[in-house]
C-alpha positions in Angstrom: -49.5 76.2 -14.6 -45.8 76.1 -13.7 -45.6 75.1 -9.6 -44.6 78.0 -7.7 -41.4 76.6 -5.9 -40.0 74.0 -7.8 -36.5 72.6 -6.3 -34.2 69.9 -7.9 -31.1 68.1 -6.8 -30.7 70.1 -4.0 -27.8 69.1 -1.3 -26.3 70.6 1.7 -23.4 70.2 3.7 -22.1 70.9 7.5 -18.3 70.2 8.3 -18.4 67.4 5.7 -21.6 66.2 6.9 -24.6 65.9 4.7 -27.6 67.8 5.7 -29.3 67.8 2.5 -29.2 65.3 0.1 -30.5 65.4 -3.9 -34.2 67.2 -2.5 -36.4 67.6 -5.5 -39.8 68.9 -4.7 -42.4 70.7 -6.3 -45.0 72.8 -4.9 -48.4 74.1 -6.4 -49.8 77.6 -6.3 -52.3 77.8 -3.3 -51.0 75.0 -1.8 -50.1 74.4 1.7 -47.2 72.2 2.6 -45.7 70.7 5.5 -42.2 69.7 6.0 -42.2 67.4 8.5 -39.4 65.0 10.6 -37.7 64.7 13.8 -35.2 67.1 14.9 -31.6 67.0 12.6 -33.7 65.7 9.2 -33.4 68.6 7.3 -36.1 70.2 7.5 -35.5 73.8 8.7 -32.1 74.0 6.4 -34.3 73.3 3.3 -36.0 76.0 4.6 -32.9 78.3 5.1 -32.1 76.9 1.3 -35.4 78.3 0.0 -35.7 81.5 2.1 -31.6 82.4 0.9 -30.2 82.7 4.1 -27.9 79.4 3.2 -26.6 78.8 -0.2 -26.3 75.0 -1.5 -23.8 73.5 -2.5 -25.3 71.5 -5.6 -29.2 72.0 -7.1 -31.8 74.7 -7.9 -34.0 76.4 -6.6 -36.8 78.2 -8.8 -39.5 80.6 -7.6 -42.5 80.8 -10.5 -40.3 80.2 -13.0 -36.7 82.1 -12.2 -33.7 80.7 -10.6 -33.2 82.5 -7.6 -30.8 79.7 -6.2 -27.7 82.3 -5.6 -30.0 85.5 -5.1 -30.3 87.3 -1.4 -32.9 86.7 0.8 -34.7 89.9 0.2 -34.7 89.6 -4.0 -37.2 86.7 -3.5 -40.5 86.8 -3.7 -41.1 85.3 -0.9 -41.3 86.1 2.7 -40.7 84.2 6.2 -42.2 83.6 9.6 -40.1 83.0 12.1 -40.2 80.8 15.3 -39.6 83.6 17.9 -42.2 86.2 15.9 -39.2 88.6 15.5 -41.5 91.5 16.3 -39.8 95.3 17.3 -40.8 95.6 20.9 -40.7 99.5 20.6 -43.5 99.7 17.9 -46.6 99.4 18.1 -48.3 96.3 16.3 -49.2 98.6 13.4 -45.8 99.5 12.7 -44.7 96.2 12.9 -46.9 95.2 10.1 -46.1 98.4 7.9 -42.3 98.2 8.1 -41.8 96.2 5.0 -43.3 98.6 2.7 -42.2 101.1 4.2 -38.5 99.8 3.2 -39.5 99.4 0.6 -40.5 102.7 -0.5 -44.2 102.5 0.0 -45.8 105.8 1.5 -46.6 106.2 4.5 -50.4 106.6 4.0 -50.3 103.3 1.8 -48.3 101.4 4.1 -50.9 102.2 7.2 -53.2 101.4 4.6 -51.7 97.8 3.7 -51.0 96.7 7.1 -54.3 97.8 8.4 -55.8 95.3 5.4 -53.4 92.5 6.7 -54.4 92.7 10.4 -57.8 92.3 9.2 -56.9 89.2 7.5 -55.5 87.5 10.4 -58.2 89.2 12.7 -56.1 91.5 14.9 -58.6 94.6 13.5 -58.6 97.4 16.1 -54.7 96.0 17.7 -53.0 98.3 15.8 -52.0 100.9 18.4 -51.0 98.6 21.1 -47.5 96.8 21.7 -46.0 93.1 20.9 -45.7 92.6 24.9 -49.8 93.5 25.1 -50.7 90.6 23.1 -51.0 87.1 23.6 -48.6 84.4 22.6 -51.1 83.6 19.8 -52.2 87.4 19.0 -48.4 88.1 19.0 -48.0 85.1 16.1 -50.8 86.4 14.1 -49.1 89.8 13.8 -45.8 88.3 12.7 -48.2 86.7 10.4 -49.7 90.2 9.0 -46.5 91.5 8.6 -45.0 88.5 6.3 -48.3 89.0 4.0 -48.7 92.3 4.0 -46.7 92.3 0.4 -48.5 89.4 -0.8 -45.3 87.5 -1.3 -45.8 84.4 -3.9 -44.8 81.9 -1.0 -44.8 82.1 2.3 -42.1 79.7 4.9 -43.3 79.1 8.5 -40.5 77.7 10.6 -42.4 75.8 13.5 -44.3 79.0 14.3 -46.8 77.6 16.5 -44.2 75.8 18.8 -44.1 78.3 21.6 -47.9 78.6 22.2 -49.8 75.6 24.5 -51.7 73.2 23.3 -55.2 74.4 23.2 -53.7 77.6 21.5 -52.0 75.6 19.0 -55.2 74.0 17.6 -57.2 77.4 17.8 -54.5 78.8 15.5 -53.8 75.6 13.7 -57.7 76.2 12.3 -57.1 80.2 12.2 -54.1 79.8 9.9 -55.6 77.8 7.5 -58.4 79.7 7.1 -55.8 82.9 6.1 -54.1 80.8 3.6 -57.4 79.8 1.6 -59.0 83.5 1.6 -55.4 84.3 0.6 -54.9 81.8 -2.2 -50.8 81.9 -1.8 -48.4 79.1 -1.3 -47.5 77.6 2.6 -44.7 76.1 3.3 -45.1 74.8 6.8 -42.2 73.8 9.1 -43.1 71.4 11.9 -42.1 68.1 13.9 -45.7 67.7 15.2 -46.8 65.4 13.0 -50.9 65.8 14.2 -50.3 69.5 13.0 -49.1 68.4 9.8 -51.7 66.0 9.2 -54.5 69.0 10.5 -53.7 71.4 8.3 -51.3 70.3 5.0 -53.2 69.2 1.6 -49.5 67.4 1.1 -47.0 66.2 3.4 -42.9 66.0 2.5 -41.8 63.7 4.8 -38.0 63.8 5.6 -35.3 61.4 7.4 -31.4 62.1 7.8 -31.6 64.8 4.8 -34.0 62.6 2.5 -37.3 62.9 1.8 -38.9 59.3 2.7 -42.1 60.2 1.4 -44.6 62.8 -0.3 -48.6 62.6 -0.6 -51.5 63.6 1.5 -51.6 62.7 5.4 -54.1 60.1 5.6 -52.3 58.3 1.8 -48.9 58.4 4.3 -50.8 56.8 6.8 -52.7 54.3 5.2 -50.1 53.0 2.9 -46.3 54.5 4.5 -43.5 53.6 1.7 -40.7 53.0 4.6 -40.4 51.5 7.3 -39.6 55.3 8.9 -42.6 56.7 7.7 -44.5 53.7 9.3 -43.6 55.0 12.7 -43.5 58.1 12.4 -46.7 59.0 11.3 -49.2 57.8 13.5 -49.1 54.3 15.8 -48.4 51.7 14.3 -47.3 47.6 15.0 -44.3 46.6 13.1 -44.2 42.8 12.7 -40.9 41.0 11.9 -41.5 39.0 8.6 -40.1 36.0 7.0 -39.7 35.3 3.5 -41.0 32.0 2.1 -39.6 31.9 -1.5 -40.4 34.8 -3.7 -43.7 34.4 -3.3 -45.0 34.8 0.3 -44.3 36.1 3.5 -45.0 34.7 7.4 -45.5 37.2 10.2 -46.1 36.3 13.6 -44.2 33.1 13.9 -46.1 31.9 11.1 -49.9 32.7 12.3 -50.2 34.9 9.1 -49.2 34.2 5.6 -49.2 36.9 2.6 -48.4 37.2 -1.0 -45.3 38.7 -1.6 -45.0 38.8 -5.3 -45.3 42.7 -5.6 -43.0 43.4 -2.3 -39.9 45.1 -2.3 -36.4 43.1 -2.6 -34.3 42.9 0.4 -35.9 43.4 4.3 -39.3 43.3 5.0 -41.3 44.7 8.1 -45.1 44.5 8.6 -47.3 47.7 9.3 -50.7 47.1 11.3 -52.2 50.0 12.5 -53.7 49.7 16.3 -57.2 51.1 15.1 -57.3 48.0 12.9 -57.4 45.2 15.3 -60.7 44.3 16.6 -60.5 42.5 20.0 -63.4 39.9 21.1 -64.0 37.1 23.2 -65.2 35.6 20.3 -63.6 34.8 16.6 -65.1 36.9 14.4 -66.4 36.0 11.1 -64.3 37.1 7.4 -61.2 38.1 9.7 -58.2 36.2 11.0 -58.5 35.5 14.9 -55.4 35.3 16.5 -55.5 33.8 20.4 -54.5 36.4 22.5 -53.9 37.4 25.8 -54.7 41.6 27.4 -51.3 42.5 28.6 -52.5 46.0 29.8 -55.3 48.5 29.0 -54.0 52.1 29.2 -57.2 54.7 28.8 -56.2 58.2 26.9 -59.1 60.2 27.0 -61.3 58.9 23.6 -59.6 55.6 23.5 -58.5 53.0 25.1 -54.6 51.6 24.6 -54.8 47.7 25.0 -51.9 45.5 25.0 -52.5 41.8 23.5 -49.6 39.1 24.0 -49.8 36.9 21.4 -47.3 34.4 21.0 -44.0 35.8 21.2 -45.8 39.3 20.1 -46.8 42.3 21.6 -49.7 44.1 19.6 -51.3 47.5 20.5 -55.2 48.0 19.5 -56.8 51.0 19.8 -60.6 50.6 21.2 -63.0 53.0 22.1 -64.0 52.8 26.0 -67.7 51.3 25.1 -65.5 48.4 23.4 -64.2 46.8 26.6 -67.0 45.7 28.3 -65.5 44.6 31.5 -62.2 43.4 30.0 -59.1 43.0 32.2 -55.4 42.5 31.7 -55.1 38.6 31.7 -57.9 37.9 30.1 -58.0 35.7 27.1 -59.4 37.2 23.8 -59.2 37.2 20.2 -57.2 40.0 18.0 -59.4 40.0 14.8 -57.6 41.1 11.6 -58.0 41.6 7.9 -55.1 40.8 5.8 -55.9 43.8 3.8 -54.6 46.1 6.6 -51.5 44.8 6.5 -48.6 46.1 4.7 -45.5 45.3 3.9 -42.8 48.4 3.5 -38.6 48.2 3.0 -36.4 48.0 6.3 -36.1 45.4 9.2 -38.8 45.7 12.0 
């Protein structure tokens, strides 16, 4: 099967600034996607670029199949959800929901008929009479959600549409709205800066940086083995170690203390990727790992986890240990940060 969105050389420009630059991506049927960077990458004008409402200047943009790249907004078969909902505060959450098909022609029997089907998809059954201002921030986002499916568009863009709700709302919905997309079975395309969100609820993430994408492939691939030096820090914590070259075929990090092949590492600049979760810390060496003499610098609790800073050498490392892992440990204390060589990797750009 042909993907569903399929976009290639796309590039955008602002004043003579580059906003988007040579994008090519390709996304599935069913599948849910999240575009995800800091504020400025891009993100939201690929978005724009997809939805219509900002033409290119270079590329195409195909929707199952057909070039849609210089069609309106509304001759796409697609629909979006905005950040602020968008809903009519003078209807009633009903007529919210029925107004596309109704502009579109659709009686008014059927259109009742389709938006009281989509409210039951997204759980807002027996809401239909009451107003957007009744609702909740996150009963108020689910309607916006009815009415952008209740045409069953072939792809559906969300444009950070959780970012307004608080945090224990965001998860609830987080779960809610991937749970509408399966039993629906279309294509997501899922604005959002919060990387956790991304990595919660996207089979694949498009990373993007300074409009590029850095990186594609599932969360926990990104994580596990980033490609940049950006995507290292972006997604997740991570410790980025300065690294030497030694010839062509090894590398030194940490003054030295560690040595690793280098025959498969990118040319140029090198930086070091260790994640905080993979440093075990010990009063003791311990056995098949590398101990490195350290020093606790601080120990910051966050709720599951403890944050501890280790000084070693001229470094300052970050582990991640659960609170039953401390066992009496202090900041000054002298310990060992236990690594694997394994977990380190070595990705372009200078630390």
């Amino acid at each position: 099967m042909s993907p569903i969105l399929a976009i290639d050389g796309l590039s955008k420009h602002f004043g003579g600034q580059a906003a988007l630059t040579a994008i090519d991506l390709a996304v599935e049927q069913g599948e849910f996607i999240a575009l995800l960077g800091p504020s400025g990458c891009g993100k939201t004008t690929l978005l724009r670029c997809i939805a219509g409402f900002l033409t290119p200047e270079a590329g195409t943009v195909r929707l199952a199949g057909e070039d849609v790249t210089r069609l309106p907004p509304y001759r796409r078969p697609l629909n979006t959800v905005f950040q602020n909902y968008a809903l009519f505060p003078h209807m009633s959450v009903a007529e919210n929901v029925a107004y596309g098909p109704r502009r579109q022609g659709v009686a008014r029997d059927e259109a009742a008929r389709r938006a009281a089907e989509a409210l039951e998809l997204v759980g807002l059954s027996g809401f239909g009479e009451r107003l957007p201002a009744e609702l909740s921030g996150g009963q108020q986002q689910r309607v916006a959600l009815a009415r952008a499916i209740v045409n069953r568009p072939q792809l559906l863009l969300l444009d950070e549409p959780l970012s307004a709700l608080d945090l224990k709302l965001r998860k609830k919905v987080q779960s809610e709205l991937k749970q509408i997309q399966h039993r629906l079975g279309i294509a997501f395309l899922f604005v959002t800066h919060d990387q956790d969100e991304a990595m919660s609820m996207a089979d694949r993430i498009v990373l993007m940086n300074r409009g590029r994408i850095e990186q594609i492939g599932r969360g926990q691939d990104i994580y596990a083995r980033p490609a940049t030096r950006f995507a290292a820090d972006f997604i997740g914590d991570a410790n980025l170690l300065a690294v030497d070259r030694r010839g062509d075929d090894s590398v030194s990090l940490l003054g030295g203390a560690i040595t690793l092949p280098a025959a498969d590492a990118p040319q140029g600049t090198l930086t070091g990727v260790l994640r905080p979760e993979d440093i075990l810390v010990t009063t003791e060496p311990v056995a098949e790992r590398l101990a490195l003499p350290a020093v606790v610098s601080e120990i910051v609790h966050v709720g599951s986890h403890a944050s501890v800073g280790l000084t070693v050498g001229d470094t300052t490392l970050t582990a991640r240990l659960a609170p039953s892992a401390l066992a009496g440990m202090s900041a000054g204390q002298a310990v060992f940060a236990n690594i694997r060589l394994v977990d380190i990797s070595l990705v372009p750009g200078d630390a």
